[in-house]
N, CA, C and O atoms as a CHARMM CRD file, in Angstrom:
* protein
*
  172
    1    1 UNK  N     23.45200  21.78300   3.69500 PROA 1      0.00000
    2    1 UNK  CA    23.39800  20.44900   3.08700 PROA 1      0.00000
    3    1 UNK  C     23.07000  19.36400   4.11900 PROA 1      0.00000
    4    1 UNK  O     22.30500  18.52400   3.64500 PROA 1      0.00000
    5    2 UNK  N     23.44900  19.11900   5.47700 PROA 2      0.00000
    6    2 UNK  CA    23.51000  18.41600   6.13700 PROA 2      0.00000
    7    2 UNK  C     21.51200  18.21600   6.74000 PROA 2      0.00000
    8    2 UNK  O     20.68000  17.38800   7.11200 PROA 2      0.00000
    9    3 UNK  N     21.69100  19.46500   6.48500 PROA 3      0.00000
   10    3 UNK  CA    19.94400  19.76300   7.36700 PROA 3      0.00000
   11    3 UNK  C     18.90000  18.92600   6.65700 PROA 3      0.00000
   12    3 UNK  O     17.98100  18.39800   7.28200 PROA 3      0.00000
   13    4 UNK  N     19.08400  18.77800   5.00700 PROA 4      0.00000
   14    4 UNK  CA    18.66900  18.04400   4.30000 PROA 4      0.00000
   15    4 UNK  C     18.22800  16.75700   4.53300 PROA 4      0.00000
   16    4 UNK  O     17.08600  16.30300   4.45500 PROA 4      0.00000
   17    5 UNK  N     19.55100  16.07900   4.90900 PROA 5      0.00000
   18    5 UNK  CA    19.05900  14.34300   5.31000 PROA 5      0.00000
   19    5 UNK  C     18.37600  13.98100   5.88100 PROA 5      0.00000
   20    5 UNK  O     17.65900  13.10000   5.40700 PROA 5      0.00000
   21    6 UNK  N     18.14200  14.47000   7.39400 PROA 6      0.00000
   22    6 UNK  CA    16.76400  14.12000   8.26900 PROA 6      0.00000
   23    6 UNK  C     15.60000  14.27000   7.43300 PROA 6      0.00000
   24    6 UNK  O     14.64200  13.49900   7.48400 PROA 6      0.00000
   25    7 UNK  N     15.68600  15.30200   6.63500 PROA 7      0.00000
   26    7 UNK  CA    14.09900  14.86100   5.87100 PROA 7      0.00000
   27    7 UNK  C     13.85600  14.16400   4.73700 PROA 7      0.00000
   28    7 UNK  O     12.85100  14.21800   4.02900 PROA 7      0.00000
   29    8 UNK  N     15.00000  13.39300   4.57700 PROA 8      0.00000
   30    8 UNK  CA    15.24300  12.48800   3.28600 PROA 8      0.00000
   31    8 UNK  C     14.95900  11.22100   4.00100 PROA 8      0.00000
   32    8 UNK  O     14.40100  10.28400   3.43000 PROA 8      0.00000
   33    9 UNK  N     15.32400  11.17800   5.20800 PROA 9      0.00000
   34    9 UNK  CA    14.84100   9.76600   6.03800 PROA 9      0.00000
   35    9 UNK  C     13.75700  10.15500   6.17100 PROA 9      0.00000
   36    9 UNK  O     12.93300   9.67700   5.39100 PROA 9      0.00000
   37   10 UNK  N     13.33600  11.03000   7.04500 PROA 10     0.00000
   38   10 UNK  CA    11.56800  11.40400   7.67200 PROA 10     0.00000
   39   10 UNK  C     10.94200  10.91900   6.22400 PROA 10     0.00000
   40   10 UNK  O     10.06800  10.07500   6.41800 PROA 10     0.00000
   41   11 UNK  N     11.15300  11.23200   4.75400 PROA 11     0.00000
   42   11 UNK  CA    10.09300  11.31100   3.63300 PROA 11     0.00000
   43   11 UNK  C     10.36400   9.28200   3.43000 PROA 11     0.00000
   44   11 UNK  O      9.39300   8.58800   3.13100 PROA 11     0.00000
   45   12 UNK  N     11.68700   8.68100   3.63500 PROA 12     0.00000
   46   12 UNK  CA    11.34700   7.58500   3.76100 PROA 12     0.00000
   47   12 UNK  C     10.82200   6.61600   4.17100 PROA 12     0.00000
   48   12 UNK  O     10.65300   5.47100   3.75300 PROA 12     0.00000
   49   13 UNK  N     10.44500   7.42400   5.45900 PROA 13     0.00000
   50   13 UNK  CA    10.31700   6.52700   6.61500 PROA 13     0.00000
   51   13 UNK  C      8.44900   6.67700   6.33300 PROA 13     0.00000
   52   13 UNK  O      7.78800   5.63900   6.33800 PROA 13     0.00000
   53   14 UNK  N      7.87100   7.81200   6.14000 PROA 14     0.00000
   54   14 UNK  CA     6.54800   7.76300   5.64500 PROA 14     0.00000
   55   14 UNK  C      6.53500   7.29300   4.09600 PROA 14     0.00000
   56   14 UNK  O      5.38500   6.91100   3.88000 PROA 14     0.00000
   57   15 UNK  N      7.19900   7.17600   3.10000 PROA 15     0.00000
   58   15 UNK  CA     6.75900   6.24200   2.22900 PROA 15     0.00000
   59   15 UNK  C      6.66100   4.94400   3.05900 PROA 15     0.00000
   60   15 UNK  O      5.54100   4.43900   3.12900 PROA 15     0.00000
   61   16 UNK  N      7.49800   4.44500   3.58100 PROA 16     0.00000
   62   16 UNK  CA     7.61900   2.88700   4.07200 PROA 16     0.00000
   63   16 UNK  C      6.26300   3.04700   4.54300 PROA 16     0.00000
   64   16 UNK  O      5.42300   2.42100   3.89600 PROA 16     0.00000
   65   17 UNK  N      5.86000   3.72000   5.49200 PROA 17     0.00000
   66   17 UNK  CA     4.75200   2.97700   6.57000 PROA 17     0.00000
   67   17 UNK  C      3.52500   3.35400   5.74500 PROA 17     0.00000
   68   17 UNK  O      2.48900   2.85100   6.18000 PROA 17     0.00000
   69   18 UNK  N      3.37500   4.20600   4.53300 PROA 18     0.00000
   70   18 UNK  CA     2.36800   4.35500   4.01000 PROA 18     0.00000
   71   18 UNK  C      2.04600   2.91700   3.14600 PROA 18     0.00000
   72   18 UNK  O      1.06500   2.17800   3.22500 PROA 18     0.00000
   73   19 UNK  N      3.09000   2.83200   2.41100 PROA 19     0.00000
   74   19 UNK  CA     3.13000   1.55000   1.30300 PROA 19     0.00000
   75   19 UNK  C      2.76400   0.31300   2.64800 PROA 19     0.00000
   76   19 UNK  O      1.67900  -0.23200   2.44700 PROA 19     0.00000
   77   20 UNK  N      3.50100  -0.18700   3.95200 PROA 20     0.00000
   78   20 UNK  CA     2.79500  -0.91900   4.55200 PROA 20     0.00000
   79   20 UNK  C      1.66100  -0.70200   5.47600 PROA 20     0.00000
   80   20 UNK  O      1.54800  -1.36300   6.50800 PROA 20     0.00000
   81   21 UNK  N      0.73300   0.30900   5.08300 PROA 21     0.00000
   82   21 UNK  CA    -0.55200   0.72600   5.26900 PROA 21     0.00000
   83   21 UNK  C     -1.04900  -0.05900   4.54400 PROA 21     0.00000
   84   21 UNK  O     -1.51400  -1.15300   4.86300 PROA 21     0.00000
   85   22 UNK  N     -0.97500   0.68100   2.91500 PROA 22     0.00000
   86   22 UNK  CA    -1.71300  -0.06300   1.97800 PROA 22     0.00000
   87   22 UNK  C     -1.84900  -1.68700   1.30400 PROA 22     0.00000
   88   22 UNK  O     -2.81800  -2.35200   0.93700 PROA 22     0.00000
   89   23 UNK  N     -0.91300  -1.84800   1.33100 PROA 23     0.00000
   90   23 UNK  CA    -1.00800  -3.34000   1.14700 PROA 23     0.00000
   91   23 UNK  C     -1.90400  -4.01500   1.75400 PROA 23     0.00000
   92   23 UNK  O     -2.33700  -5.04100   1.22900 PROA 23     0.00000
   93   24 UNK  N     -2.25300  -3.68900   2.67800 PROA 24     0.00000
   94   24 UNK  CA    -3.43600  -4.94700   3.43700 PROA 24     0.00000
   95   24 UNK  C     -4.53600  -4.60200   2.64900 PROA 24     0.00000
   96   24 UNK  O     -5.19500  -5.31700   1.89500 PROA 24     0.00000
   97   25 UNK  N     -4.68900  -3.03700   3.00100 PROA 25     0.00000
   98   25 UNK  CA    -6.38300  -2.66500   2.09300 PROA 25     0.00000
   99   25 UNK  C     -6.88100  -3.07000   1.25700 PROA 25     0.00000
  100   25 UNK  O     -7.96300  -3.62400   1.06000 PROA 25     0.00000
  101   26 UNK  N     -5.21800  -2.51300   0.11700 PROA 26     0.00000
  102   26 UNK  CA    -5.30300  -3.07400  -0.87500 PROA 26     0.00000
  103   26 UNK  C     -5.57700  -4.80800  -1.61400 PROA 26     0.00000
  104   26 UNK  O     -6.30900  -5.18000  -2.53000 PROA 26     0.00000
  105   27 UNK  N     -4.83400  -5.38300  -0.92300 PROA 27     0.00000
  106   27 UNK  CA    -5.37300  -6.56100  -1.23400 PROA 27     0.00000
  107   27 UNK  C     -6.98000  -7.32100  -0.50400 PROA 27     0.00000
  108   27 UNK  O     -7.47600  -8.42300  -0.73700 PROA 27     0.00000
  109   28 UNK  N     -7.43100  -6.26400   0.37100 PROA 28     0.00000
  110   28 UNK  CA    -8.37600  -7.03900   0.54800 PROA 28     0.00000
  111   28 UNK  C     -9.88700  -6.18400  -0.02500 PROA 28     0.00000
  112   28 UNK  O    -11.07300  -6.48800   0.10200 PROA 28     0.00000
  113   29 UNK  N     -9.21700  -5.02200  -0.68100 PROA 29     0.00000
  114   29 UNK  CA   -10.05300  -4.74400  -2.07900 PROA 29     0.00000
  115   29 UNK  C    -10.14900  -5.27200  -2.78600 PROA 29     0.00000
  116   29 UNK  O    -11.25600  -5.38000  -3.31300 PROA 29     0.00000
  117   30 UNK  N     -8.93300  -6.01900  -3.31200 PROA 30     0.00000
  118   30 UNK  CA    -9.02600  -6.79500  -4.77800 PROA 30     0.00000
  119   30 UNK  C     -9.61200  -7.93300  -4.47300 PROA 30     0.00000
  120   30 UNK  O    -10.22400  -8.38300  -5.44200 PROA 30     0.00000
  121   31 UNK  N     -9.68800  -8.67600  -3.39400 PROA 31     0.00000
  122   31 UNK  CA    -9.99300  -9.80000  -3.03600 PROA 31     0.00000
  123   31 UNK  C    -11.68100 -10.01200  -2.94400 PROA 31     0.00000
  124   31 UNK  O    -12.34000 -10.99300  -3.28700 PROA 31     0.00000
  125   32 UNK  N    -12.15800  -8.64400  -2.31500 PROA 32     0.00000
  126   32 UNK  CA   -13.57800  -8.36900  -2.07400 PROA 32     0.00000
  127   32 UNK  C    -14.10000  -8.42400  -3.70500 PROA 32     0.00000
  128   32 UNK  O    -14.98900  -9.13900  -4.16700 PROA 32     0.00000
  129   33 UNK  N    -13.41700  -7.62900  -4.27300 PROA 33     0.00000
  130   33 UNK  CA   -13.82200  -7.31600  -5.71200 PROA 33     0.00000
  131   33 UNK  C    -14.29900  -8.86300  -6.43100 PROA 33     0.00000
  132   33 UNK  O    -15.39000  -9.35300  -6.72000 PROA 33     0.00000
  133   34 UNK  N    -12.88800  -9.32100  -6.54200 PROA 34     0.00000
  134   34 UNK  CA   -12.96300 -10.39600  -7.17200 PROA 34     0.00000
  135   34 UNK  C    -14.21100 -11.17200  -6.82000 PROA 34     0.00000
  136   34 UNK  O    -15.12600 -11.33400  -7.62600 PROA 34     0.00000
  137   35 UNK  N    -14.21700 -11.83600  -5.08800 PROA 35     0.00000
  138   35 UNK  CA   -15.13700 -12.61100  -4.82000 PROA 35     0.00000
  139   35 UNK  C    -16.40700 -12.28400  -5.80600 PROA 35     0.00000
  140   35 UNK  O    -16.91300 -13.10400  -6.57200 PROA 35     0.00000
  141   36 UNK  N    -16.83300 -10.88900  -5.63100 PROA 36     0.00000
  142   36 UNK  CA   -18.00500  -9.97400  -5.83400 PROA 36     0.00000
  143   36 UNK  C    -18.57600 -10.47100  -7.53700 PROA 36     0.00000
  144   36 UNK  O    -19.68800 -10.86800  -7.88500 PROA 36     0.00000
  145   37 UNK  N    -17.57000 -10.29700  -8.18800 PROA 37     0.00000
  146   37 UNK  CA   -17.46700 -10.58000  -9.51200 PROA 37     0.00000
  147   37 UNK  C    -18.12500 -11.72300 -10.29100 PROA 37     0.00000
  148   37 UNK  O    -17.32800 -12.33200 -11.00500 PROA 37     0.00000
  149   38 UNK  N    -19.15600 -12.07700 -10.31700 PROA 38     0.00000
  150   38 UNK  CA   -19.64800 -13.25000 -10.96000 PROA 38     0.00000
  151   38 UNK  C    -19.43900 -13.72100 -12.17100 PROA 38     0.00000
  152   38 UNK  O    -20.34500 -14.27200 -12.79600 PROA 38     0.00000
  153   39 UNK  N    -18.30700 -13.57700 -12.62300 PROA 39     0.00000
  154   39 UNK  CA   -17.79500 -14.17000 -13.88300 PROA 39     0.00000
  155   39 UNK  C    -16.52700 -14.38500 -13.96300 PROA 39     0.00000
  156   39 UNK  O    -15.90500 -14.68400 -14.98200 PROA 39     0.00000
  157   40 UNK  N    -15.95100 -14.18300 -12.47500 PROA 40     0.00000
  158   40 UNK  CA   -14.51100 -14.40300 -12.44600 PROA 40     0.00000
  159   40 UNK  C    -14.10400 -16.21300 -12.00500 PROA 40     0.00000
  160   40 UNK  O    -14.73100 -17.22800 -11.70200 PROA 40     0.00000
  161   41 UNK  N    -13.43800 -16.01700 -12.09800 PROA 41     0.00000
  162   41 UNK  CA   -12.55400 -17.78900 -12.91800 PROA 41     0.00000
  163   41 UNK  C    -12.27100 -18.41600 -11.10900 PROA 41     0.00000
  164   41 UNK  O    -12.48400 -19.57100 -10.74200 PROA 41     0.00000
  165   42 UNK  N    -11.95600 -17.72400 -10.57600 PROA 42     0.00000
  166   42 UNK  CA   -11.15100 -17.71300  -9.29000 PROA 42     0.00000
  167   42 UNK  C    -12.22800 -18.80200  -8.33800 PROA 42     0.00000
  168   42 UNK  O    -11.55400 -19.54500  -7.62300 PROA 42     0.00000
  169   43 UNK  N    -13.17900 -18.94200  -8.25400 PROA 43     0.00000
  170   43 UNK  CA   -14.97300 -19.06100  -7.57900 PROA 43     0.00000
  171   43 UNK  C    -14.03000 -20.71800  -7.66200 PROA 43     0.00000
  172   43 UNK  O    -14.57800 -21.75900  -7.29700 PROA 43     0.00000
């Protein structure tokens, strides 16, 4: 049971740094997108 936890942190610790991977990308996909978009409201 004990052996368990280290990889309950290790699997947290790569969600965390994955999710603050993506966030930047991600928003500067949506951002590219949008600009891109010639009918969006945002312009």
């Amino acid at each position: 049971m004990p052996s368990t936890i280290p990889a309950i942190w290790w699997g947290l610790a790569l969600l965390a740094l994955v999710a603050v991977a993506l966030v930047p990308i991600g928003n500067y996909c949506i951002r590219r997108y949008v600009a891109a978009d010639p009918w969006s409201a945002t312009q």
